[in-house]
C-alpha positions as CSV (number, residue, x, y, z in Angstrom):
1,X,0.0,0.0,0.0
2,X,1.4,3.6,-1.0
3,X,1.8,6.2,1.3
4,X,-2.1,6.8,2.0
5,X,-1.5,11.2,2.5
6,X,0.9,11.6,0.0
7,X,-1.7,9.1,-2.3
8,X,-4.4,11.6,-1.3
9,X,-2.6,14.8,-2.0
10,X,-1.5,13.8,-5.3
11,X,-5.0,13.0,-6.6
12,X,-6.4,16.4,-5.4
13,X,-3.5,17.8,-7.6
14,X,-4.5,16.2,-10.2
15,X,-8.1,17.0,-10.1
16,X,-7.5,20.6,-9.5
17,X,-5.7,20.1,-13.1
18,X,-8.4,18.2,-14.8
19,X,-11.7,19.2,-12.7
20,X,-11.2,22.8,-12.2
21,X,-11.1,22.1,-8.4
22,X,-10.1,25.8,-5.9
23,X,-8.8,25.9,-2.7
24,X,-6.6,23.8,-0.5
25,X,-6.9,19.9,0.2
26,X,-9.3,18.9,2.2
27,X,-9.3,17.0,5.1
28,X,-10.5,13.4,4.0
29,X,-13.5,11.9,6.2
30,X,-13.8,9.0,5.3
31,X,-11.8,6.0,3.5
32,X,-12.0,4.2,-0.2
33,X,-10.7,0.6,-0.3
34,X,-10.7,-1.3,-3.2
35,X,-9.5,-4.1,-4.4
36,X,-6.0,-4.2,-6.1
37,X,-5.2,-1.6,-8.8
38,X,-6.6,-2.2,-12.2
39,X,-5.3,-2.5,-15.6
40,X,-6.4,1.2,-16.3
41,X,-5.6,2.6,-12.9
42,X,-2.6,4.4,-11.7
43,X,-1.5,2.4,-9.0
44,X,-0.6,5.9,-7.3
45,X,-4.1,7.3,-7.5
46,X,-6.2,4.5,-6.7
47,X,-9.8,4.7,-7.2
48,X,-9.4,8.0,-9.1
49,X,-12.2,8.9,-11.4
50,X,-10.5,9.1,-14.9
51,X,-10.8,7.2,-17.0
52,X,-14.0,7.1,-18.1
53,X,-13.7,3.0,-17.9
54,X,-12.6,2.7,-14.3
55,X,-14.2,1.4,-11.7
56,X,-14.1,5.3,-10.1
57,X,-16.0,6.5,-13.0
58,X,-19.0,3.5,-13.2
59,X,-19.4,4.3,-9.2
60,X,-19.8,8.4,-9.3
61,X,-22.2,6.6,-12.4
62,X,-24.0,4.7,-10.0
63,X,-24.2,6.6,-7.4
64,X,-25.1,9.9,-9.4
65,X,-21.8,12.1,-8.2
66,X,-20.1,14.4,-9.6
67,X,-16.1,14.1,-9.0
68,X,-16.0,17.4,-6.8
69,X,-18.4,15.9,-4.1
70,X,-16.4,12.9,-3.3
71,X,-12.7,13.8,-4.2
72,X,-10.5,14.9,-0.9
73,X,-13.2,13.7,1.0
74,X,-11.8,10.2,0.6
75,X,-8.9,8.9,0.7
76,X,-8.6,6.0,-1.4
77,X,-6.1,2.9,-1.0
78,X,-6.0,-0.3,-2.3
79,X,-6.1,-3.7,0.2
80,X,-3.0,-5.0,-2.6
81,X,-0.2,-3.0,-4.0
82,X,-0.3,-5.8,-7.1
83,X,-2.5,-8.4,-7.5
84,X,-4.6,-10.2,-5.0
85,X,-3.7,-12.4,-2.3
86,X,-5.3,-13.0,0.8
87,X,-1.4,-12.5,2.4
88,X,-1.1,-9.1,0.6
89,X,-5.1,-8.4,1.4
90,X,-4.4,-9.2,5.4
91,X,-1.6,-6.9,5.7
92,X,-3.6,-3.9,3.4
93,X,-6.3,-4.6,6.3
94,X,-3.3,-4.0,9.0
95,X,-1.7,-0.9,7.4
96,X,-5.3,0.5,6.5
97,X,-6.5,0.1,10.3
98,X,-3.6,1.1,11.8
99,X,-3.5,4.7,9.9
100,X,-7.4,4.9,10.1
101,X,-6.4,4.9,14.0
102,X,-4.1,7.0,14.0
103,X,-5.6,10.5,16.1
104,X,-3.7,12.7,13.3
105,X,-5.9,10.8,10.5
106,X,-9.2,11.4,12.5
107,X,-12.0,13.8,10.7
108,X,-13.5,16.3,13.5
109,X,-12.3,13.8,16.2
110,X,-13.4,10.8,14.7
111,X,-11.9,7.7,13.1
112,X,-12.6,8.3,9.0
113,X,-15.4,6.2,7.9
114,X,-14.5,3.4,5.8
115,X,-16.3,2.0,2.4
116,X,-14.6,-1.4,0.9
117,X,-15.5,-2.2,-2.4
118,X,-16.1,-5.4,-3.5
119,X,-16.7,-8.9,-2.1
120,X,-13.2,-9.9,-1.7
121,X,-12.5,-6.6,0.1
122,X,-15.4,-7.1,2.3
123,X,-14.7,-10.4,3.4
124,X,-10.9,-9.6,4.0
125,X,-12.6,-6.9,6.8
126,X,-15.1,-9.8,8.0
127,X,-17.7,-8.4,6.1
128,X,-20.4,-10.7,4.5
129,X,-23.3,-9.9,1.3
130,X,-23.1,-7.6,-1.1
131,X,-24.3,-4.6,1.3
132,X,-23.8,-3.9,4.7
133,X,-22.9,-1.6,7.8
134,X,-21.3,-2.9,10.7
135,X,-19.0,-1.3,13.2
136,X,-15.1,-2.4,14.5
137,X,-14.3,-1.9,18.1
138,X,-11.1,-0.7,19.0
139,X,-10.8,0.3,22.7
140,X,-11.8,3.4,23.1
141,X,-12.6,4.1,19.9
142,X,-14.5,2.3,16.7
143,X,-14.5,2.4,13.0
144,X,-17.3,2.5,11.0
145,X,-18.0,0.1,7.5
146,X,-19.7,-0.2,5.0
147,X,-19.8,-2.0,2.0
148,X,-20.8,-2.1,-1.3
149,X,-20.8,-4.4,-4.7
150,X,-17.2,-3.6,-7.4
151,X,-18.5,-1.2,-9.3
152,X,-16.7,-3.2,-12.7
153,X,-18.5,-3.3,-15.7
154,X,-18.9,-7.0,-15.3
155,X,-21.3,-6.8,-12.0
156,X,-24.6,-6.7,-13.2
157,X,-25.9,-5.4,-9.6
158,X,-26.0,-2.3,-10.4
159,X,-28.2,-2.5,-13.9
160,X,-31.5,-2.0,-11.2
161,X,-32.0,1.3,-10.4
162,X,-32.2,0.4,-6.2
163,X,-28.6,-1.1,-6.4
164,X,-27.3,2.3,-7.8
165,X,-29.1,4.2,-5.2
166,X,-27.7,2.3,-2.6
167,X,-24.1,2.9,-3.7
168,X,-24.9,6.6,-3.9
169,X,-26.0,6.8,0.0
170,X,-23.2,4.7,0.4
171,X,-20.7,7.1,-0.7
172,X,-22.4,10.0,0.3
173,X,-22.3,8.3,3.9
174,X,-18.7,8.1,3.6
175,X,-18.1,11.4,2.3
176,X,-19.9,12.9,5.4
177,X,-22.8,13.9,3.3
178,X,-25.4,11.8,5.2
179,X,-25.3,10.4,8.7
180,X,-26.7,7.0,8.3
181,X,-25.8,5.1,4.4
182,X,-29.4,3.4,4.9
């Protein structure tokens, strides 16, 4: 797994480029994890919404955002730096968990919220059906999950309508837009 800040500032970089995006990097509130980086994805900017193609681009489809309301509210990562494993996945979950609590990571005192993408992701966190909330305890503190189907162009989950609208409070849960993702 990259460097998860320097990850996130370089994607807001490159947004302000290609988006038009003002103003200085937000502070992310919640947390992106995918699977292992595509064949069209920069390894570097996981999850980011270019090219049309990716699996960034069908979700801010399905969910019905635009690019500025999720990106730098998010920091995205991948649970593999190459291709799957459940070795490489179990020590993404480590490295993800242990900066998610980290205090200097926290979003107005919190621990970011997380959203895994994918089946394979979810069950690497424990997490089981193709949507879900749960929460992590971590003395004193907990994370928050939820989950949602790969947004690839192969899953047909998201051809009905309720699927797509269940991503989209999904992400807008995790981008601090909505309190609950129900």
């Amino acid at each position: 797994m990259l460097n998860i800040a320097h990850s996130h500032a370089a994607a807001w970089r490159l947004g302000r480029s290609h988006f038009d995006y003002v103003g200085d990097l937000p502070r992310p509130r919640g947390m992106l994890i995918g699977e292992a980086p595509g064949s069209n994805t920069n390894p570097k900017l996981p999850l980011f919404p270019e090219p049309s193609g990716s699996a960034a681009a069908r979700l801010l489809r399905y969910a019905d955002i635009e690019a500025s309301e999720w990106m730098g509210k998010l920091v995205r990562v991948n649970m593999c730096d190459e291709h799957w494993s459940d070795r490489r996945a179990t020590a993404g979950r480590v490295r993800a968990t242990t900066w998610l609590l980290d205090e200097a990571n926290w979003y107005d005192g919190k621990p970011l919220r997380v959203l895994l993408l994918g089946n394979k992701v979810a069950r690497a966190w424990a997490c089981y059906g193709p949507f879900g909330q749960t929460e992590f305890l971590f003395e004193p503190r907990s994370i928050h999950i939820a989950w949602i189907p790969h947004p690839s162009g192969r899953n047909l989950i998201y051809n009905e309508r309720r699927n797509q609208l269940r991503a989209r409070r999904a992400v807008l849960w995790a981008t601090g837009e909505r309190e609950s993702w129900k």
